[in-house]
MMTF fields as JSON, N, C-alpha, C and O atoms, coordinates in Angstrom:
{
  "mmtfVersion": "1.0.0",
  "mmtfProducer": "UNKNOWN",
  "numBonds": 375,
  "numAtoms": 376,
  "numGroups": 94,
  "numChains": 1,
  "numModels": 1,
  "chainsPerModel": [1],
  "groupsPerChain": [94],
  "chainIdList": ["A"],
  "bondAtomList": [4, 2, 8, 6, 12, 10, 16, 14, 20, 18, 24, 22, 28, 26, 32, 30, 36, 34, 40, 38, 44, 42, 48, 46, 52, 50, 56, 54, 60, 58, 64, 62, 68, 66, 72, 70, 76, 74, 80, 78, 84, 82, 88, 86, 92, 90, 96, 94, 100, 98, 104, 102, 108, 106, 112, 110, 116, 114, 120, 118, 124, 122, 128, 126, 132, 130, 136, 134, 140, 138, 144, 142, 148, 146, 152, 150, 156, 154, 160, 158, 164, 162, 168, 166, 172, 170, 176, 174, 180, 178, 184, 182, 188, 186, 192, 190, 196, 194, 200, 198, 204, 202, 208, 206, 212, 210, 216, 214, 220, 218, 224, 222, 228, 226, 232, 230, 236, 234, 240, 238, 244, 242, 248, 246, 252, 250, 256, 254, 260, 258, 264, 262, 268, 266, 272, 270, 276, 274, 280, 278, 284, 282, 288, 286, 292, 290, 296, 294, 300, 298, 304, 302, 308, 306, 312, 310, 316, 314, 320, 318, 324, 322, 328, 326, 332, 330, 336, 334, 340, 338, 344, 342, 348, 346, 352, 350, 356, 354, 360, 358, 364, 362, 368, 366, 372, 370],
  "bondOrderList": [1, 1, 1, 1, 1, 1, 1, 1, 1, 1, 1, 1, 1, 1, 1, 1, 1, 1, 1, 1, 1, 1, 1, 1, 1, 1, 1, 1, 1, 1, 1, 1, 1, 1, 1, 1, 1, 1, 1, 1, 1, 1, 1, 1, 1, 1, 1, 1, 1, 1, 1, 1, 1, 1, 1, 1, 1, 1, 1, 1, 1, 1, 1, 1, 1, 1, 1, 1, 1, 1, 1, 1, 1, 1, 1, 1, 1, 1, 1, 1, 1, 1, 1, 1, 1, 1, 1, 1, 1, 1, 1, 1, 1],
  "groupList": [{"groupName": "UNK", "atomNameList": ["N", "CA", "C", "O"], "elementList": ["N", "C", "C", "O"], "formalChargeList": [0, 0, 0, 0], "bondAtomList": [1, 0, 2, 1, 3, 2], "bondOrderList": [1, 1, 2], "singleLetterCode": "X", "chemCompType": "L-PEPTIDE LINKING"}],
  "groupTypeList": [0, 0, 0, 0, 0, 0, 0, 0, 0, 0, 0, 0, 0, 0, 0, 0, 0, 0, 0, 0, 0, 0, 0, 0, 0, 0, 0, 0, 0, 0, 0, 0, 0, 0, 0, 0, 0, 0, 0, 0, 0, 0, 0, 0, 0, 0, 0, 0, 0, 0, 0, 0, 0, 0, 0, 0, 0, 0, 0, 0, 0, 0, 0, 0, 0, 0, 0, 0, 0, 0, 0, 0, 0, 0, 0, 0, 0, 0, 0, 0, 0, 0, 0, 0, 0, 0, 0, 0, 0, 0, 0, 0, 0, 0],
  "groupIdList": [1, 2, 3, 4, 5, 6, 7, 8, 9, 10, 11, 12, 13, 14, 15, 16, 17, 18, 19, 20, 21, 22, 23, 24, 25, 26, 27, 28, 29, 30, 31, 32, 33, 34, 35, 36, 37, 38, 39, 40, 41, 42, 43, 44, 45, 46, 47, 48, 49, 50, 51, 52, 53, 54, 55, 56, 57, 58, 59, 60, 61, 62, 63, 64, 65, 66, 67, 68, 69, 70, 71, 72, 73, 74, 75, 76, 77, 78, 79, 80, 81, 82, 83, 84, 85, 86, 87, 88, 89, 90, 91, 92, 93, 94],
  "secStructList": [7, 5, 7, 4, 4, 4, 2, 2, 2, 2, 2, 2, 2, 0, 0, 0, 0, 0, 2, 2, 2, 2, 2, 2, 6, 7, 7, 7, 1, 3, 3, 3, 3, 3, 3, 3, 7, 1, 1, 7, 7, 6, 6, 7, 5, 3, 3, 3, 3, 3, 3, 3, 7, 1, 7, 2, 2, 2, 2, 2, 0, 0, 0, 0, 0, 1, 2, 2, 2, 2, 2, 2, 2, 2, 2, 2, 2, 2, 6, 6, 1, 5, 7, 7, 7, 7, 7, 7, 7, 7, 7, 7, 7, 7],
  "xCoordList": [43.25, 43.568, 44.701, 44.648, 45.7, 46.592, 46.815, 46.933, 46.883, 46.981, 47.99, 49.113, 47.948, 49.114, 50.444, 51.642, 49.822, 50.694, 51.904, 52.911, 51.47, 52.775, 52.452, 52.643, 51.996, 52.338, 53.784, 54.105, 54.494, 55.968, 56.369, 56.934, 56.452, 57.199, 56.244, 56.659, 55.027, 54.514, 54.319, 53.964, 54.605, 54.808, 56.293, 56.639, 57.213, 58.402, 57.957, 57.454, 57.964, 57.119, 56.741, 57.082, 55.873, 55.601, 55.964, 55.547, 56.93, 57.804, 58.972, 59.547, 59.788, 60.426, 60.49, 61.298, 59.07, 58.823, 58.005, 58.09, 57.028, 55.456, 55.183, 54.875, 55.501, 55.491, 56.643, 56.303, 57.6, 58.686, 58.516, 59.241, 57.672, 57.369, 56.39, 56.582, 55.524, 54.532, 54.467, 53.786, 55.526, 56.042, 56.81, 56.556, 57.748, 58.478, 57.447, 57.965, 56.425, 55.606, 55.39, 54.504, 56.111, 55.933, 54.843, 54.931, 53.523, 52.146, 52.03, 51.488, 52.255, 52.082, 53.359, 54.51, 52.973, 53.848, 54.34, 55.499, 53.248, 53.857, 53.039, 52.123, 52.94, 52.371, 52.691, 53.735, 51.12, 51.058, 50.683, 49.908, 51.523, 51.587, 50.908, 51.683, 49.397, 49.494, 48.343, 47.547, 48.906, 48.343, 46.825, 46.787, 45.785, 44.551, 44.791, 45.06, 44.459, 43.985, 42.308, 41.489, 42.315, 41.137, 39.833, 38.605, 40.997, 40.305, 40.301, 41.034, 39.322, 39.309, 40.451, 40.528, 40.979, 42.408, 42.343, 43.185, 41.42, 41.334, 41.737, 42.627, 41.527, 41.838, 42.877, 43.33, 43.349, 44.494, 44.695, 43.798, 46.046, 46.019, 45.426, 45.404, 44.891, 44.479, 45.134, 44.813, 45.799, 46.371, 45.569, 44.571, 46.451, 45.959, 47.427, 48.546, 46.672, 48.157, 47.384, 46.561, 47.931, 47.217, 48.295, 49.156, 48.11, 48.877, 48.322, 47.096, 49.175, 48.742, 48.881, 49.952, 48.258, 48.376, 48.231, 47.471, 48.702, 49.019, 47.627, 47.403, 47.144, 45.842, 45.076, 45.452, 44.139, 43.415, 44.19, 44.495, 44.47, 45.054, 46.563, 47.182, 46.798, 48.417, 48.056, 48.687, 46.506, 45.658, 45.569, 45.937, 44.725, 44.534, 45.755, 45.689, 46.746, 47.774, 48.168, 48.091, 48.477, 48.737, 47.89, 47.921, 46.147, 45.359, 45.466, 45.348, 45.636, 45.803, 47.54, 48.037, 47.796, 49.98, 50.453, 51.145, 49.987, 50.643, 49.918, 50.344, 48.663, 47.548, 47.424, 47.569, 47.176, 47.171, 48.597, 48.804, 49.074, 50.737, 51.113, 51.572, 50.861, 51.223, 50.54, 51.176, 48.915, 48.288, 48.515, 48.592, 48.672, 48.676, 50.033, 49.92, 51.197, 52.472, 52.051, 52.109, 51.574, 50.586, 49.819, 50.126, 48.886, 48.076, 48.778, 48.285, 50.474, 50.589, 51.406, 51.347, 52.14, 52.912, 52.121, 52.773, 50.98, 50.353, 48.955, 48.387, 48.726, 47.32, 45.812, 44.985, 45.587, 44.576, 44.851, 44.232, 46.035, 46.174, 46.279, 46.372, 46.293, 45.366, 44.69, 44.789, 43.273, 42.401, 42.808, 43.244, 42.57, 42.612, 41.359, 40.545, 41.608, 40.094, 40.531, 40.954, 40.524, 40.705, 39.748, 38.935, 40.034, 39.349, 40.01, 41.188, 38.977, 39.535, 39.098, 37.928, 39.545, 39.039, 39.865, 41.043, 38.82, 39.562, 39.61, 38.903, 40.4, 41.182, 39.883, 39.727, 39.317, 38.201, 38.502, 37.604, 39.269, 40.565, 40.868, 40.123, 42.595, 43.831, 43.799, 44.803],
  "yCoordList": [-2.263, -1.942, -0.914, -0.053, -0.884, -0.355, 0.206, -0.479, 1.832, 2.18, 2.104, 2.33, 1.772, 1.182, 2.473, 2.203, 3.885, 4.335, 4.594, 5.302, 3.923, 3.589, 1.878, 1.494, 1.347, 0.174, -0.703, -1.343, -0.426, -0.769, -0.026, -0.951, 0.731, 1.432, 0.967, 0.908, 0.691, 0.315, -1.195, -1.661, -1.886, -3.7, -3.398, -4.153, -2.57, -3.129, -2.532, -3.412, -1.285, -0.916, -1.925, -2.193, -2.6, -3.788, -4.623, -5.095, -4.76, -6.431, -5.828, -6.619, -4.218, -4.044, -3.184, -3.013, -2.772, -1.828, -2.408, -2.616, -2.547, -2.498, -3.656, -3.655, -5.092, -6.57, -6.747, -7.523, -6.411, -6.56, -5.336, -5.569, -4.185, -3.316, -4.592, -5.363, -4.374, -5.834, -6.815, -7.059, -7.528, -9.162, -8.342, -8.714, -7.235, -7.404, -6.56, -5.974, -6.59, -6.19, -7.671, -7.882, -8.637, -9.878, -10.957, -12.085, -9.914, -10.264, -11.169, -12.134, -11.447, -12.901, -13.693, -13.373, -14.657, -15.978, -16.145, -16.512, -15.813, -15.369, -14.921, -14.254, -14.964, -14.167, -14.687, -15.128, -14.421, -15.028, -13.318, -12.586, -12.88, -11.615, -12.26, -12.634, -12.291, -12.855, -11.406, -10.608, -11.748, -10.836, -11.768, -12.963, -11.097, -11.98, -11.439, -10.41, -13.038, -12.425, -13.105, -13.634, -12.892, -12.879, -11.525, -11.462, -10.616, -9.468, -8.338, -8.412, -7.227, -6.33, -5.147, -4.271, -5.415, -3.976, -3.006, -2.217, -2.638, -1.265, -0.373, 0.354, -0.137, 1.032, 0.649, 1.407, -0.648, -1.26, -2.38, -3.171, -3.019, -4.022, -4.282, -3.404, -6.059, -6.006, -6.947, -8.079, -7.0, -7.69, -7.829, -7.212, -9.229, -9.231, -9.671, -10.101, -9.282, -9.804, -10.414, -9.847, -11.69, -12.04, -12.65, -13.501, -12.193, -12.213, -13.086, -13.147, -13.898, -15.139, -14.832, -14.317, -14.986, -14.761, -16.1, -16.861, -16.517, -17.164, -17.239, -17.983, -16.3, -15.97, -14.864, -14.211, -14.549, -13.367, -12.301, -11.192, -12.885, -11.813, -11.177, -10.163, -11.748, -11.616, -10.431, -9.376, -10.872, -9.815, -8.356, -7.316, -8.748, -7.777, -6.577, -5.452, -7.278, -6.519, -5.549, -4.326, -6.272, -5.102, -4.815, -4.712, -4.288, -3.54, -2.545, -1.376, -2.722, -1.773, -0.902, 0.124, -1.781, -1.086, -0.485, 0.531, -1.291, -0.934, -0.552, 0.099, -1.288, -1.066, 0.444, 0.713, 1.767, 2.959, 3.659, 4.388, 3.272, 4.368, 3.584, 4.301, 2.118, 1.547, 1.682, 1.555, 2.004, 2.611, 3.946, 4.431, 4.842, 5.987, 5.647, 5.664, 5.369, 5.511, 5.468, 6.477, 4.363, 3.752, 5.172, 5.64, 5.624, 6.293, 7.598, 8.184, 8.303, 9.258, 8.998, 9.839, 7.866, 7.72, 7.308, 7.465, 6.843, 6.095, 7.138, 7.201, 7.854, 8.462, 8.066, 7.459, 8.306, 7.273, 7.34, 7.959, 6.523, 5.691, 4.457, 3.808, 3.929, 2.645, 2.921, 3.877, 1.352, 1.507, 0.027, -0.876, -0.165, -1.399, -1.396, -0.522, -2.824, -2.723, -3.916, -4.846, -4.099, -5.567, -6.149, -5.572, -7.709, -8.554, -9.041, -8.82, -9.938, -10.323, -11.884, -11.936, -12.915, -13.826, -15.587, -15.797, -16.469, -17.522, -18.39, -18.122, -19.715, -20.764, -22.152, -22.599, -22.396, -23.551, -24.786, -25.627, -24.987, -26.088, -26.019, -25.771, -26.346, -26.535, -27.663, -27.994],
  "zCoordList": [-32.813, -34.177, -34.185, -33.307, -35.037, -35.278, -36.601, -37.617, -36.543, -37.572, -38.607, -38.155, -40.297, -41.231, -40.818, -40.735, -40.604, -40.836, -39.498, -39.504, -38.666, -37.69, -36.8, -35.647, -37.814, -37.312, -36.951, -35.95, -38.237, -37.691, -36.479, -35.896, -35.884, -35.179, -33.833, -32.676, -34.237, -32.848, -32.554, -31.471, -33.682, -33.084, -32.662, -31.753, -33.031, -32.278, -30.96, -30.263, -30.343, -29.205, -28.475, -27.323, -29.321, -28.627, -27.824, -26.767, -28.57, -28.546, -27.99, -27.243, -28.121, -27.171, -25.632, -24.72, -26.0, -24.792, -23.543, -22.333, -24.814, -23.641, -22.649, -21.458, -23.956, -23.319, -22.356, -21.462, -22.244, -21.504, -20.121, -19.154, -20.038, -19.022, -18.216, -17.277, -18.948, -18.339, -17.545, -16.549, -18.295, -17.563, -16.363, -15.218, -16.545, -15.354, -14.148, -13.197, -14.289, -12.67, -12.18, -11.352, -12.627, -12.142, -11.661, -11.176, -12.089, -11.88, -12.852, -12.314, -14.13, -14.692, -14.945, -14.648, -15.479, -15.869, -16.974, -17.166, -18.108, -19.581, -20.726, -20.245, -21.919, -22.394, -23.918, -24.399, -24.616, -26.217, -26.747, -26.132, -28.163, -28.559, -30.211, -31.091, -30.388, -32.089, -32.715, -32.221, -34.074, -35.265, -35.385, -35.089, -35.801, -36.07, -37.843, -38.464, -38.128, -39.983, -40.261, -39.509, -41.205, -42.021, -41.501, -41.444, -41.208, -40.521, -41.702, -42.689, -41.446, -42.484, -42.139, -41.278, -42.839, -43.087, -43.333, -42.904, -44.058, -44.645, -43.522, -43.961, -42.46, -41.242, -40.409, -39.552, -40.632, -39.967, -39.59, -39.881, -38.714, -38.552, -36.789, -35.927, -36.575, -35.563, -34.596, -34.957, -33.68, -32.624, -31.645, -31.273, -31.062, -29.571, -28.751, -29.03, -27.619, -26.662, -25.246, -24.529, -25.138, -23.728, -22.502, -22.728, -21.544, -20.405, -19.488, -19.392, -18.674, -18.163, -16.717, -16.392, -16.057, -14.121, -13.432, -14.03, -12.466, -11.801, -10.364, -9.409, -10.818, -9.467, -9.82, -10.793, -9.258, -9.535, -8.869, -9.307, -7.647, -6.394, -7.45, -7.126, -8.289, -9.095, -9.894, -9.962, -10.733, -11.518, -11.132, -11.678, -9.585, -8.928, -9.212, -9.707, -8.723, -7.915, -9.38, -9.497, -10.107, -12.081, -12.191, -13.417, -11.713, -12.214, -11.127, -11.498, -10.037, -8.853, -8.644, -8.18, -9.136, -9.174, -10.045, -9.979, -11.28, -12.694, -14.312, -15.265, -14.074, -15.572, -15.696, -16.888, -14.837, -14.672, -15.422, -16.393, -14.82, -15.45, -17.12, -18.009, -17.367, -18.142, -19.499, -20.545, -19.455, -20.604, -20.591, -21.719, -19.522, -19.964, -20.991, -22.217, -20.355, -21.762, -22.952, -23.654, -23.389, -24.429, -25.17, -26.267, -24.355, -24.672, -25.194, -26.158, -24.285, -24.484, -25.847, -26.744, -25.988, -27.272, -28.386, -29.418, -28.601, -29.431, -29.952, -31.043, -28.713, -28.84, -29.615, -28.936, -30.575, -31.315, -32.605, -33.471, -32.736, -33.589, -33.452, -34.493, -32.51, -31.9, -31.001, -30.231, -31.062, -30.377, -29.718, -30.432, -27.906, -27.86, -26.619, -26.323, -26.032, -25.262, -24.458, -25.144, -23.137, -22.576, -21.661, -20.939, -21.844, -21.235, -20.181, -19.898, -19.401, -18.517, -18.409, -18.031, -18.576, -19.042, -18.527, -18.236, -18.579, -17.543, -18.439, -19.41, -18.512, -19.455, -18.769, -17.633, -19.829, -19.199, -19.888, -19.88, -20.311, -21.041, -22.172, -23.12, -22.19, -22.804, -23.636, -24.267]
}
């Protein structure tokens, strides 16, 4: 969830910081960035972003190299005014 009052400033973040820090640890392949609706707003808006790996061992390697330094940024620019939470999760058909 993302709070209204810096949501602009943090979907571009998004879309020009964070997703593009991401992809280039070269641990995935690519990546779907969507807004969920029919969600309750009142406290903000809610995204998801999901990142695609090629192997677990690919996984591995961005939770052990890069997931550490990459939320803290997150965390130090954003602090709590968003909340996010991740999964880890496998594709059981397309």
């Amino acid at each position: 969830m993302v709070q209204k009052d810096v949501h602009d400033q943090w979907l571009q973040w998004m879309q020009q910081t964070h997703i593009p820090e991401v992809m280039q640890t070269g641990c995935f392949t690519h990546y779907q960035f969507v807004k969920l609706l029919d969600t309750d707003e009142t406290e903000g808006l809610t995204y998801a972003t999901q990142y695609f790996a090629e192997s677990k061992s690919l996984y591995n390697m961005y939770i052990e190299k890069f997931a550490t330094l990459l939320r803290n940024k997150a965390t130090q620019k954003w602090g709590n005014a968003t909340i996010g939470f991740r999964s880890f999760m496998q594709i059981i058909a397309q």
